[in-house]
N, C-alpha and C positions, 0 to 999 in steps of 0.2 A: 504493500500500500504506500510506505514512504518512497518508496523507490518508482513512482506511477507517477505518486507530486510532485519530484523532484523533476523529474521527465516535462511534464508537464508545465513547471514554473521556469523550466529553462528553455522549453519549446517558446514559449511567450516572451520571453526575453529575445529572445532569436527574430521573433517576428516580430516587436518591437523596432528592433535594432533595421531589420530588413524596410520595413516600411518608411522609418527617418530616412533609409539611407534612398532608399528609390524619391521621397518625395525630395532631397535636397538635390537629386539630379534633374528631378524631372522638373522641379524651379528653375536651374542651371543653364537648362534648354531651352521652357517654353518663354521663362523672363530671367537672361543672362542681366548682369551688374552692367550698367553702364560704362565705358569707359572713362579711365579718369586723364587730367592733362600729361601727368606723372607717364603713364601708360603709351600714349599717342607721341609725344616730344621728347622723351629720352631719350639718350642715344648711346652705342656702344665707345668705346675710345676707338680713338683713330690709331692705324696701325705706324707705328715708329720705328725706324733702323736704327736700333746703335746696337753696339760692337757685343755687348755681351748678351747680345738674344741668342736661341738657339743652344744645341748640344755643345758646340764647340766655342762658345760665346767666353768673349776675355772683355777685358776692359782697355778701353783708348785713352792711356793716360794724359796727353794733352786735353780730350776732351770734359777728362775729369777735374783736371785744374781749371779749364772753362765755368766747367758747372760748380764746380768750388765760389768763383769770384761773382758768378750771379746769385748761390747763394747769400753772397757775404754783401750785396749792395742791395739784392733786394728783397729777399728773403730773411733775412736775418732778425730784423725789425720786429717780427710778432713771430717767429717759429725758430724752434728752440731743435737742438741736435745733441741732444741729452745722453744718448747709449752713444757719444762717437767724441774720443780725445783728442787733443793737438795732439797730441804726438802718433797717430795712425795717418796724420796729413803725409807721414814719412811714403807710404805706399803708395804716393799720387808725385813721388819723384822732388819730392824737396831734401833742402839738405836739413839735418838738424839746426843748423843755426838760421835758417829761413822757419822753420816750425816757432822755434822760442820767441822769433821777432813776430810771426807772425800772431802766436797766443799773447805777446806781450800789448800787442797793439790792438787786441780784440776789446771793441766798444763794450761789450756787456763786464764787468768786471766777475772776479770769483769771492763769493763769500767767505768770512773766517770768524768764528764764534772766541770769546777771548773768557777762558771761562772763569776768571778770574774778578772783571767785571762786569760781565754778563751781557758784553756789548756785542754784537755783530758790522765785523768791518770791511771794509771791501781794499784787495791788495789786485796785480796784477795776474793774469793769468799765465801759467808754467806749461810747458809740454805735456806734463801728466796731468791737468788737471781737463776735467769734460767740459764740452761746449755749453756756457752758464744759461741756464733756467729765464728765458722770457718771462715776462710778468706783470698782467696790469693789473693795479689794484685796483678791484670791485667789479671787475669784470672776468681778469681769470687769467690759465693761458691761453693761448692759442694751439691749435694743435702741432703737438713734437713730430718732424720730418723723419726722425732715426729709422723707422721702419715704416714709413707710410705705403712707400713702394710694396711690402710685403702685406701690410693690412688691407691695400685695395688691390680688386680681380683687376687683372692684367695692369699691374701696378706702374710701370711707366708709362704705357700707353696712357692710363687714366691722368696720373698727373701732368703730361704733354698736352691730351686734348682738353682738361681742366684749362691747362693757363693759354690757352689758343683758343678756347671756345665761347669767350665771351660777347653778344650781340646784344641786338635788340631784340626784343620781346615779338616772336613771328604775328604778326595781323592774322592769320588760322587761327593760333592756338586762342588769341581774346573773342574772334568770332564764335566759338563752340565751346568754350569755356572760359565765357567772362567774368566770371566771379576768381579766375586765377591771375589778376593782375599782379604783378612783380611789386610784395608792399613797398614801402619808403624804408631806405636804408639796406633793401639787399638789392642783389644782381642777377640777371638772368644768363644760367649759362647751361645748355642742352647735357651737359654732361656730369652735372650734378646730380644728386641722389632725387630730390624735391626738386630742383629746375633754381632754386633760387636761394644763394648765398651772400652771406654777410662782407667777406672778405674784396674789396676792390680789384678790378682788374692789375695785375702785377705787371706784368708787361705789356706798357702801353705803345710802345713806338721800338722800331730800329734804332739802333745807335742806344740804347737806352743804358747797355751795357759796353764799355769800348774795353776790347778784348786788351788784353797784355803780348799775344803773339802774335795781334795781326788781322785773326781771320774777322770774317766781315761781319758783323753785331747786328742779328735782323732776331724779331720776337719770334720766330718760329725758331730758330736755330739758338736763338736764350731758350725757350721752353726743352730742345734736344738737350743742350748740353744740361743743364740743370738733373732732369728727368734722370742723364745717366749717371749724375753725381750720386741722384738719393738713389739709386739702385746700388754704387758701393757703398753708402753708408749704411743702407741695411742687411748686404750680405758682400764684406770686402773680401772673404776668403773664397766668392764664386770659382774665379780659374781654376783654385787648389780644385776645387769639390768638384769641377766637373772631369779634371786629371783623373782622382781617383778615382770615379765615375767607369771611366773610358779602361784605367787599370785593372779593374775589379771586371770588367764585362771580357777583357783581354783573356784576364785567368780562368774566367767560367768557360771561353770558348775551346782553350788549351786543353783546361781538363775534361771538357767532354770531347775532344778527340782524342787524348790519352785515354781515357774512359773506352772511348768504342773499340780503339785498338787493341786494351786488355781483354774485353770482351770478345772478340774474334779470334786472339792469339789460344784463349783459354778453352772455349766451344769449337772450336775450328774443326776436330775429329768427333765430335759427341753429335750424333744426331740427334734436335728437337724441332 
């Protein structure tokens, strides 16, 4: 008898469960969700060449000293590079004594607690110490670059067509959904999450950046180089990891033909 109800109360549950689930389909179909602006206007990132895409992808250190000096004039300001030291600058081709001058001359100073009277003082920045903490008070930080590239899908590409894609607001998207105007105080840019951010156009104009070795300073080629900067700053050891990558698949391929060779030398008279 309990074993008929128990049947019985889980049959119902079952056809419960089946009926919610047919009627949220069958809403699904007969009245889908409206499209939202989010939905219709986003876009994917635009695709970008630099050096370390790809299996065999290294990094262009000229390009990286590039994107170094865009970060430092115009990104610097409000985003902070918190997981990354002067002294890793070493691996973008500088010498040590271009790293020390270069930490020493860094605008944001480094903090030093004095615990004696309980002051916090600000001294020059050292090799060893990390790129100092942006910060406005009552508003916040802004967000830390160190691993942006890693936190967003197709993480160069996103931050390339982020700092390239900022317009005017398409006349489509206010015709069919006019209640999504761009409020006062943000920007409208297709490759945003929501379509519209707080953050000003960064790069506004060519020349905006005048390189150190030359090459010619246009916003699409600040947004390149930059892009490939934060891709080393959030993984500087990629070359190493894609070596062993390539070494590790070397060994697999070796010993599974040493593998088949043992295997034929061994069965080679046994029939199976």
């Amino acid at each position: 008898m309990i074993r008929a109800i128990a049947i019985l109360i889980g049959a119902g549950i079952v056809a419960c469960l089946a009926w919610a689930l047919f009627g949220t389909i069958s809403s699904a179909i007969t009245d889908p969700a409206p499209p939202t602006a989010v939905e219709e206007f986003h876009r994917h990132p635009k695709d970008v060449d630099l050096a370390s895409n790809g299996l065999l992808g290294t990094f262009n250190e000229r390009q990286l000293q590039r994107g170094l000096q865009v970060y430092k004039e115009v990104c610097a300001n409000c985003h902070s590079l918190k997981h990354v030291a002067f002294r890793d600058l070493t691996q973008l081709g500088y010498s040590a004594g271009q790293v020390k001058k270069f930490a020493a001359d860094w605008a944001v100073k480094a903090k030093q607690f004095d615990p004696k009277s309980g002051d916090t003082t600000e001294r020059p920045n050292t090799p060893a110490d990390y790129f100092p903490t942006v910060y406005y008070p009552g508003t916040g930080n802004p967000p830390d670059l160190s691993l942006i590239t890693k936190a967003r899908h197709d993480g160069p590409a996103y931050v390339y067509s982020l700092l390239t894609g900022y317009q005017d607001q398409p006349a489509a998207l206010l015709k069919h959904f006019p209640d999504a105007k761009v409020p006062d105080g943000l920007y409208y840019n297709p490759y945003f999450a929501n379509l519209n951010l707080a953050m000003p156009p960064p790069l506004t104009q060519d020349g905006q950046v005048t390189y150190l070795d030359g090459t010619k300073s246009t916003v699409d080629q600040n947004a390149k180089d930059v892009a490939a900067f934060l891709t080393w700053a959030a993984e500087p050891n990629l070359p190493a990891r894609h070596g062993y990558g390539l070494a590790v698949l070397g060994f697999l391929l070796l010993f599974c033909v040493l593998a088949y060779g043992a295997y034929q030398n061994i069965w080679r008279d046994i029939k199976h």
